[in-house]
C-alpha positions in Angstrom: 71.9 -41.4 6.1 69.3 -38.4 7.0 67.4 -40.5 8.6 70.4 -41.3 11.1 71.7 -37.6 11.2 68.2 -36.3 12.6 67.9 -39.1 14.8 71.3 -38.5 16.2 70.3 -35.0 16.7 66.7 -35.3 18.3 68.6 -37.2 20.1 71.4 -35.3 21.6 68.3 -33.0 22.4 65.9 -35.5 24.4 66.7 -34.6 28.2 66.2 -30.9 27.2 63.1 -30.8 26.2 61.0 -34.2 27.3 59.7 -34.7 30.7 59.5 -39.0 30.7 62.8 -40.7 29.2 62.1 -44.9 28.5 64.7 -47.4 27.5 63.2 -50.4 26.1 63.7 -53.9 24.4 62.1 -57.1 23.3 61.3 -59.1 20.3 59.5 -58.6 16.8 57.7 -60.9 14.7 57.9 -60.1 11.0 55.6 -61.2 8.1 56.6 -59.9 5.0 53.5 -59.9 2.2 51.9 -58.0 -1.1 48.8 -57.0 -2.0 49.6 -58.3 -5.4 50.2 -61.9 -4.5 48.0 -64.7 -7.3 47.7 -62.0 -9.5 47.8 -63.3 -13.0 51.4 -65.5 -13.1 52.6 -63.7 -10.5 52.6 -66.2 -6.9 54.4 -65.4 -3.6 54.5 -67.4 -0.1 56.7 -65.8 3.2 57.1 -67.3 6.0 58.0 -65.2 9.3 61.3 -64.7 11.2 62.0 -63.6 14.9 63.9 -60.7 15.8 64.8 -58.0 18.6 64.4 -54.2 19.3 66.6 -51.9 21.3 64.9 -48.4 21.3 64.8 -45.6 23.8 61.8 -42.8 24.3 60.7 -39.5 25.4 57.0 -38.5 26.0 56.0 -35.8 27.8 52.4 -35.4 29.9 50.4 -32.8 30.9 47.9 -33.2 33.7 48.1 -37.0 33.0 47.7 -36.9 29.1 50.5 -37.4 26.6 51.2 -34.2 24.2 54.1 -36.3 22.4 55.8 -39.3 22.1 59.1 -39.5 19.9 61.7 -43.1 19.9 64.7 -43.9 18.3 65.7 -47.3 17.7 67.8 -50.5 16.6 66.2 -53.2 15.1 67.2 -56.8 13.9 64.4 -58.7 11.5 63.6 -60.8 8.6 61.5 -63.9 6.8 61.8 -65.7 4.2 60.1 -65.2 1.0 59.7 -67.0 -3.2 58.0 -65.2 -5.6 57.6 -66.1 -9.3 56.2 -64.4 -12.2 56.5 -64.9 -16.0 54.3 -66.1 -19.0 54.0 -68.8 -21.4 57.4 -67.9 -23.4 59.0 -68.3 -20.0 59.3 -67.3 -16.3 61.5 -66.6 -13.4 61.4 -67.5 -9.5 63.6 -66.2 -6.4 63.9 -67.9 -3.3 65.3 -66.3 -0.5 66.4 -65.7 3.1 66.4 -62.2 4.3 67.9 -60.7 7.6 68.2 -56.9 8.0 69.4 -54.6 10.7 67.9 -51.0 10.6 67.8 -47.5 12.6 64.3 -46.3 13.1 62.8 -42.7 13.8 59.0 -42.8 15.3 56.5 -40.0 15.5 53.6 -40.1 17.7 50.9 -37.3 17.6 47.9 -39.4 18.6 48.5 -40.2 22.2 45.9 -41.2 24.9 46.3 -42.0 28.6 43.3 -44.3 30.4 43.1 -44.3 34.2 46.6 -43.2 34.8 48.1 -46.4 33.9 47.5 -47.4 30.4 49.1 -45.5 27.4 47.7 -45.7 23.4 50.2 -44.2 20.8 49.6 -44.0 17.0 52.4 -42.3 14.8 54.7 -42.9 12.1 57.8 -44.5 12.5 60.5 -44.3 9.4 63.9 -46.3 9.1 67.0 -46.7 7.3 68.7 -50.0 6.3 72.4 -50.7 8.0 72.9 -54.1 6.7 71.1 -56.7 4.9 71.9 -60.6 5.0 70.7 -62.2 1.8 71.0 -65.7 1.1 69.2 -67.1 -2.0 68.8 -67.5 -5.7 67.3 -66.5 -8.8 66.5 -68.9 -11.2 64.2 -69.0 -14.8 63.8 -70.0 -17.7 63.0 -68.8 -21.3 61.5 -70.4 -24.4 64.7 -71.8 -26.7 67.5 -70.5 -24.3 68.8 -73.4 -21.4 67.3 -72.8 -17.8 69.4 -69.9 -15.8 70.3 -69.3 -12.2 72.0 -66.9 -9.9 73.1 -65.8 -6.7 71.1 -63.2 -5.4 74.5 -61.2 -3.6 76.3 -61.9 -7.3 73.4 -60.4 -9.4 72.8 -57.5 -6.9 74.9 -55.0 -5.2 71.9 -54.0 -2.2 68.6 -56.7 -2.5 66.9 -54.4 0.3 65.0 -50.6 0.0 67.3 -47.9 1.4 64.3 -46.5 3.8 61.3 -47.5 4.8 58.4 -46.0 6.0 55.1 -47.6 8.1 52.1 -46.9 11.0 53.1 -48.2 14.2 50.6 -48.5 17.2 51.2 -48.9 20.8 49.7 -49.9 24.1 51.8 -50.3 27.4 50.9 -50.7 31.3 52.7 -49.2 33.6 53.4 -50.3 37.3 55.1 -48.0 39.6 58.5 -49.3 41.0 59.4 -45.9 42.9 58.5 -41.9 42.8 60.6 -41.7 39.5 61.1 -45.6 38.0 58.2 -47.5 35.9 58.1 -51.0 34.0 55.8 -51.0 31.0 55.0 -54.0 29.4 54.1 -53.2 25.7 52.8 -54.4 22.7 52.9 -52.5 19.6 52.3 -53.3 15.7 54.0 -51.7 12.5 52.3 -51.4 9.1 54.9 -51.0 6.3 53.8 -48.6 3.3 56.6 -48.5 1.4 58.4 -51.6 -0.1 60.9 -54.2 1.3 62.7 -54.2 -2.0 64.4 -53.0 -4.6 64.6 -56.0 -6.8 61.9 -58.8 -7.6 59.6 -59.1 -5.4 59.6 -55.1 -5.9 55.9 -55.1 -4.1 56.5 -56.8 -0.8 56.0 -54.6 2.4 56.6 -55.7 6.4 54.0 -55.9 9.1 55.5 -56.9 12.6 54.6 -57.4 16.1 56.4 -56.7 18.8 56.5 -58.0 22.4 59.0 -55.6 24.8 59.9 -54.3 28.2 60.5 -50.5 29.0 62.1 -49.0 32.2 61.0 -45.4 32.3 62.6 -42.7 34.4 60.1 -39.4 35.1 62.5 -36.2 34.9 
């Protein structure tokens, strides 16, 4: 919810003080993974999902350079995921199918401009979970006791972190349509830090791709 409250208000604030606004859109490729995975019992495996971006931006140059780059976005994605862990008195396994909708907030400070045309951005982008779309189960099994297994929306109220928090890079081309209009072409790439869950797996964390059109006004 702060998340959304300062994005709403940076962006309420955008025409005043940017000099480039930029709608864009596109799709996302997510893998979800940990650093942990084979560790002792502990196994994982993901398997990546499709998704799509809505996001609009202001930037603002100075003889040809970027000083800043800010977005705030919508974004649709998922994977699917099974994890187990345990020991020789028993173990547990959760297989599951995860779809989530989020608002993002990103922060560029590193920003670079080649030959006029070509822009670099590295900054932070953060996000806060809408909805989630869980489908899966949790099953196990302990030494003397019968084997177990549950829903995963029947066991848990919210399966997904609250917020999230990553490195996103960017690269785009522009091509100049009039004195004021540009398409960019872009590619950029998020590296989660913090994790995808709350519940078991409590270590996985996102990395996407993303493939996406912007339509950029100069003001």
């Amino acid at each position: 919810m702060r998340i959304t409250i300062i994005a709403l208000m940076l962006l309420s604030n955008l025409s005043a003080f940017s000099q480039n606004i930029e709608l864009m859109g596109g799709l996302n490729s997510n893998n979800f993974f940990d650093i942990k995975k084979n560790e002792g019992h502990y196994n994982s495996s993901y398997n990546s999902d499709y998704g799509y971006e809505i996001m609009i931006g202001a930037e603002s140059r100075n003889d040809g350079s970027l000083t800043y780059r800010i977005t705030l976005g919508f974004e649709k994605y998922g994977g699917e995921l099974t994890a187990s862990d345990g020991a020789l008195g028993g173990g547990y396994t959760t297989n599951a199918k995860v779809d989530k909708s989020v608002f993002s907030l990103g922060l560029y400070p590193l920003n670079f401009r080649i030959k006029n045309k070509i822009d670099l951005n590295v900054g932070l982008e953060f996000s806060g979970l809408i909805h989630e779309k869980v489908d899966g189960t949790s099953s196990g099994w302990s030494m003397g006791s019968p084997q177990w297994s549950y829903d995963l929306n029947e066991k848990y109220e919210r399966y997904s972190s609250n917020t999230y928090f990553g490195i996103r890079c960017r690269i785009a081309y522009d091509f100049n349509i009039s004195d004021k209009m540009v398409i960019s072409p872009q590619y950029s790439y998020y590296f989660g830090l913090l994790n995808e869950f709350d519940e078991f797996p409590e270590t996985t964390k996102s990395m996407r791709h993303y493939f996406c059109i912007g339509l950029e006004r100069k003001i």
